[in-house]
C-alpha positions in Angstrom: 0.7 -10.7 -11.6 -2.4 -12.4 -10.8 -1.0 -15.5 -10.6 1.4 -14.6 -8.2 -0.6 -13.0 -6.1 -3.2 -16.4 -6.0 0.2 -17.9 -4.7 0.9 -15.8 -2.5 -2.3 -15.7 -1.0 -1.8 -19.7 -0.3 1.3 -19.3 0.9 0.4 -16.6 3.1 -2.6 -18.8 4.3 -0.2 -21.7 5.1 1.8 -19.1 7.5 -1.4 -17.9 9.2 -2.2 -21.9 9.8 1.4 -22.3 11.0 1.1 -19.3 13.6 -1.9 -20.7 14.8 -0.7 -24.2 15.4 2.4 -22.7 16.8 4.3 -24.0 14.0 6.0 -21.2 13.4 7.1 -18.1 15.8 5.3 -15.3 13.8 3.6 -12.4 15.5 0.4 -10.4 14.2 2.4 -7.5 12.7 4.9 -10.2 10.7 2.1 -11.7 9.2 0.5 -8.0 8.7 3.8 -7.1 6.5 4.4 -10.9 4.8 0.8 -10.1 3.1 2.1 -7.3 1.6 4.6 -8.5 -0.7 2.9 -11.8 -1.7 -0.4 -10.5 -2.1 -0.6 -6.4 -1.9 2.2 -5.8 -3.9 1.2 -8.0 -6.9 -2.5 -6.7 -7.0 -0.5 -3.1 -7.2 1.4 -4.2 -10.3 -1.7 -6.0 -11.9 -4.5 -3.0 -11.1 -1.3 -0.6 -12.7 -1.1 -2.8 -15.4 -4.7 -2.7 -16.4 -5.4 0.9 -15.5 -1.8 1.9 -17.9 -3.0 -0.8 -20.6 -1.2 -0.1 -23.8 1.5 2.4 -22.2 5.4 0.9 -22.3 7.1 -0.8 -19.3 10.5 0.2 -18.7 13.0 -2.7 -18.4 13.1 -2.2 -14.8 9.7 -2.5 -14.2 9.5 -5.6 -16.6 12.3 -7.5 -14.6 10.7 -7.0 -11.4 7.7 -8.1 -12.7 9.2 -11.3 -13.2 11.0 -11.9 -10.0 8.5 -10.4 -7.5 7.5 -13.7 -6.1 10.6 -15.4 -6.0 11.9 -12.3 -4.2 8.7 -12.1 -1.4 9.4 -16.1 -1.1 13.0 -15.2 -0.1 11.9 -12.8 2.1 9.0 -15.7 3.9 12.0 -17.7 4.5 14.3 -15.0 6.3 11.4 -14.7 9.0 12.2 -18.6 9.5 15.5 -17.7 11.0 16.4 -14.9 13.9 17.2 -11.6 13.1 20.8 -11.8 11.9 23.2 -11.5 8.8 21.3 -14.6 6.9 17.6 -13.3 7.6 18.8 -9.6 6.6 20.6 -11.0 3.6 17.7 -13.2 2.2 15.3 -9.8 2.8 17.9 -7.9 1.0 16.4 -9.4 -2.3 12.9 -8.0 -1.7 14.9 -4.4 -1.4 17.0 -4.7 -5.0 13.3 -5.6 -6.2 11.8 -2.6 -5.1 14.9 -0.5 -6.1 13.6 -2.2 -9.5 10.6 -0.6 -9.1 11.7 2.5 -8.1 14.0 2.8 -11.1 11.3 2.0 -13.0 9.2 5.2 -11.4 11.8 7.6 -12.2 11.8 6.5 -15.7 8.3 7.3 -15.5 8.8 10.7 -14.1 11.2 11.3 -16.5 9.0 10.0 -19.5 6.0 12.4 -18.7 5.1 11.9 -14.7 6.2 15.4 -14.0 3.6 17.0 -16.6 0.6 14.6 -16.0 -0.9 14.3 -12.1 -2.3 10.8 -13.1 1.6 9.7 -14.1 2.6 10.4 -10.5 0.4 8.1 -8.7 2.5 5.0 -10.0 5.9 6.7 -9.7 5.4 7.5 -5.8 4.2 4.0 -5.4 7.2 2.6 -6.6 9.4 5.5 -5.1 8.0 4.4 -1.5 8.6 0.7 -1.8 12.2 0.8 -1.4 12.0 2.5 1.8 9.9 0.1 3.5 12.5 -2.4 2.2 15.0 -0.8 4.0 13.4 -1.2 7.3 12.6 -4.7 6.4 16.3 -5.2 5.6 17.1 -3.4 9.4 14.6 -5.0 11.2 15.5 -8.7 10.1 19.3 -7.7 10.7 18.1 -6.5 14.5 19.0 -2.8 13.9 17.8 0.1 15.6 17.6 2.6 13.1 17.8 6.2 14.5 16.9 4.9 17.4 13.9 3.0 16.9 13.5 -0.3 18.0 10.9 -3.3 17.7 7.9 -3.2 16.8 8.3 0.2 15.6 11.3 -0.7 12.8 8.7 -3.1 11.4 5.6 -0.9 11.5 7.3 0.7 9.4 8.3 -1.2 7.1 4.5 -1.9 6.6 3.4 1.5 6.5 5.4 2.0 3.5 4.0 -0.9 1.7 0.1 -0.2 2.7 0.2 3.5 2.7 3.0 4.2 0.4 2.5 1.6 -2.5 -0.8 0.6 -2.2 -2.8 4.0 -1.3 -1.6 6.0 -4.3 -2.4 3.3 -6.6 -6.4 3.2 -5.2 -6.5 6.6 -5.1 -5.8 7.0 -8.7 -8.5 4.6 -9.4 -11.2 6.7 -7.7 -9.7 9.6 -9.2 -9.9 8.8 -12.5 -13.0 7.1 -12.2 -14.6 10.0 -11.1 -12.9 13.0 -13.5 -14.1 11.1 -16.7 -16.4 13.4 -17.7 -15.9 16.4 -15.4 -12.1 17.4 -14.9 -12.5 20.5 -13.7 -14.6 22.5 -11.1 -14.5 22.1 -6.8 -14.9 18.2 -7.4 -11.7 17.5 -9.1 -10.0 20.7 -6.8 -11.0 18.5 -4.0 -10.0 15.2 -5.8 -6.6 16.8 -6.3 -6.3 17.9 -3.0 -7.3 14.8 -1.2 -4.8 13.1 -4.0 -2.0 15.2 -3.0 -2.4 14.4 0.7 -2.0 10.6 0.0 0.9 11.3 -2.1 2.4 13.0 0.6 1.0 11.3 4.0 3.1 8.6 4.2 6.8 10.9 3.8 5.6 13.3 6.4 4.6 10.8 9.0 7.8 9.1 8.8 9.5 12.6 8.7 7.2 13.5 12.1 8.9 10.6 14.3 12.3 11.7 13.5 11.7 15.1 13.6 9.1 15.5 16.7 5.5 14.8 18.2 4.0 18.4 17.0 5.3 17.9 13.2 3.8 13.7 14.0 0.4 14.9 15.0 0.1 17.4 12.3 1.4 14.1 9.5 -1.3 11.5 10.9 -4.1 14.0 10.5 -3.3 15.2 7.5 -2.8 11.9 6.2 -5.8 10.6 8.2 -8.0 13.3 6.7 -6.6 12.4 3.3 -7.9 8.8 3.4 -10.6 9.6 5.2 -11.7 11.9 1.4 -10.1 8.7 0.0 -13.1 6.8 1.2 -15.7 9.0 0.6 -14.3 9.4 -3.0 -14.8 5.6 -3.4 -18.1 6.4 -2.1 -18.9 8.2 -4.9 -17.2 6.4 -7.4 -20.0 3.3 -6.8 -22.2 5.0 -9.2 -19.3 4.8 -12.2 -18.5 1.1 -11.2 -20.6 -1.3 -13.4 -19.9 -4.5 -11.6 -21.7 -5.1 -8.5 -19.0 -7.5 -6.9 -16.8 -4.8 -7.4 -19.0 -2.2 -5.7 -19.2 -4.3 -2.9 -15.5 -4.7 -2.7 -14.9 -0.9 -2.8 -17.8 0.1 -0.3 -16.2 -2.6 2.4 -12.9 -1.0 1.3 -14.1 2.6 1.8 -16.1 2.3 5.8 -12.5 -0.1 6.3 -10.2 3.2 5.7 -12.6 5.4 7.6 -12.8 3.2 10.5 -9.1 2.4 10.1 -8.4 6.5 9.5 -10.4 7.7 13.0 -8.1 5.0 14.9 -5.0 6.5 13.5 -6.3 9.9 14.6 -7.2 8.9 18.0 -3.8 7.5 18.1 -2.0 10.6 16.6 -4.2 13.3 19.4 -3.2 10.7 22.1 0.6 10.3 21.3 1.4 14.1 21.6 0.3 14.4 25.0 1.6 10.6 25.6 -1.5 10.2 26.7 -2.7 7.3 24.2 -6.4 7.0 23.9 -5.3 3.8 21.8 -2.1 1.8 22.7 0.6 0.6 19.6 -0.1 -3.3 20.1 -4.1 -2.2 19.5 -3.3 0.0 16.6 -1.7 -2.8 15.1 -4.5 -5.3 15.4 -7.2 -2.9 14.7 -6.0 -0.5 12.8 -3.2 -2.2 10.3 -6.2 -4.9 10.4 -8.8 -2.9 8.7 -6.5 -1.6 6.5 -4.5 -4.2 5.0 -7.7 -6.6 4.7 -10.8 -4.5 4.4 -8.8 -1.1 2.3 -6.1 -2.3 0.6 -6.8 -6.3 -0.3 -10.5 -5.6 -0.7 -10.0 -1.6 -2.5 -7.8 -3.5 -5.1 -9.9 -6.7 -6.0 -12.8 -3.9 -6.1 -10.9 -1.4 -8.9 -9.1 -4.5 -10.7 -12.7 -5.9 -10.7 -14.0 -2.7 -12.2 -11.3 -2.0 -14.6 -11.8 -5.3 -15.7 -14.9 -5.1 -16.2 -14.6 -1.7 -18.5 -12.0 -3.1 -20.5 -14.2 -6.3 -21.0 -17.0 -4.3 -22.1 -15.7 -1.8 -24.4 -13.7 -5.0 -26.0 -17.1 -6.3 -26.7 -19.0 -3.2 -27.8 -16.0 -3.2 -30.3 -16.7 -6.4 -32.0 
């Protein structure tokens, strides 16, 4: 998955030039969500991958390993064309991946994920995916889903794939990082708890626009809080990391989600009163900025780094 996601990153690189140069017609939040399945997506599978080394891979899972970049090349290609039936249809692909995925989650529910915490991480991941597929799907079709139109169909679709997939995944990273040696006490309490609010962020803000502003505010601070303790868990983690590039990685990824967490709370406080201390065209620049680049891209070179780096070492104290 590392090679795919070197690929995509070139790829994605060539769309950035091409946005610049007018080129192409792509706005800031297309090219926020087109990084996620060439480049965040693949660093999910390959920092699962490592973290799960030696456990089976369903079928599922193994095929969409396989085609994930032919599938986020497909969906490149249907932001070349207006929303419509072709640009829905070629996106379509990127949603029977993730329903790959997903199946491949519920197999690992199934299989243990229900009994262990740590199983879950990788199961709600995959279980999110799909949904931000969906609203890929609508917005490159030009629907308005229960109402909601541009750029709010396509937000998203990208919360979904930041906060849904990727968040759970770096969470579990810190978390086991840091319950090696002690899993029990107020540290792993608060662990779990700050654990359980990333789980479950990204569901109840999506649930608080349909169902109203009070149940909204009360989602984004819950699940601002919740990465907010994700950052200051990575904080702590530094001390278990071993490889400095990777500590550097995680600290940029951990003041990234705070900085990112306090604009999605500002947001949150204003949008119940409709008030807005920060407007949606800023939050996406600023916020979904910081936390694709500096959290997600950077939190998942910084944990593949370290569990890299682990594997590498115990591989040689074992020769």
């Amino acid at each position: 998955m590392k090679r795919s996601a070197i690929i995509g990153a070139v790829v994605w690189l060539g769309l950035l030039a091409a946005a610049m140069t007018r080129r192409l017609e792509l706005e800031w939040i297309d090219l926020l969500f087109l990084f996620a399945p060439l480049v965040i997506v693949p660093l999910g599978l390959e920092l699962t991958g490592r973290v799960e080394q030696g456990a089976g891979v369903s079928v599922p899972e193994r095929l969409a390993r396989v085609a994930q970049l032919p599938c986020a090349l497909l969906v490149v290609v249907s932001f070349w064309f207006g929303r419509g039936i072709l640009a829905a249809s070629l996106a379509s692909v990127w949603l029977a991946f993730c329903g790959l995925l997903a199946l491949g989650g519920v197999i690992r529910l199934y299989n243990g994920g229900f009994r262990g915490f740590d199983a879950a991480f990788s199961a709600a991941a995959a279980l999110y995916l799909p949904v931000g597929a969906a609203w890929l799907v609508a917005s490159r079709f030009g629907l308005t889903p229960l109402g909601f139109q541009e750029p709010i169909v396509l937000l998203t679709a990208v919360h979904f794939h930041y906060a849904g997939f990727a968040a759970p995944l770096l969470a579990r990273s810190s978390r086991r990082s840091l319950l090696e040696r002690e899993r029990q006490g107020p540290v792993a309490i608060l662990l779990n708890v700050v654990a359980a609010g990333v789980l479950i962020g990204p569901g109840l803000l999506a649930a608080g626009f349909v169902i109203g502003p009070r149940v909204k505010l009360a989602a984004a601070l819950v699940l601002a809080a919740s990465e907010t303790g994700l950052a200051l868990s990575f904080l702590l983690a530094l001390t278990r990391v071993a490889s400095m590039r990777a500590k550097v990685l995680i600290a940029v990824a951990a003041g990234s989600v705070a900085f990112a967490m306090v604009l999605a709370a500002l947001w949150a406080i204003g949008e119940y009163p409709l008030q807005p201390f920060v407007h949606l065209e800023q939050m996406a620049r600023l916020h979904g900025t910081a936390n694709a680049f500096g959290f997600t891209f950077c939190g998942l070179l910084g944990w593949i780094q370290a569990t890299g780096f682990v594997r590498s070492r115990n591989e040689r104290s074992q020769t």
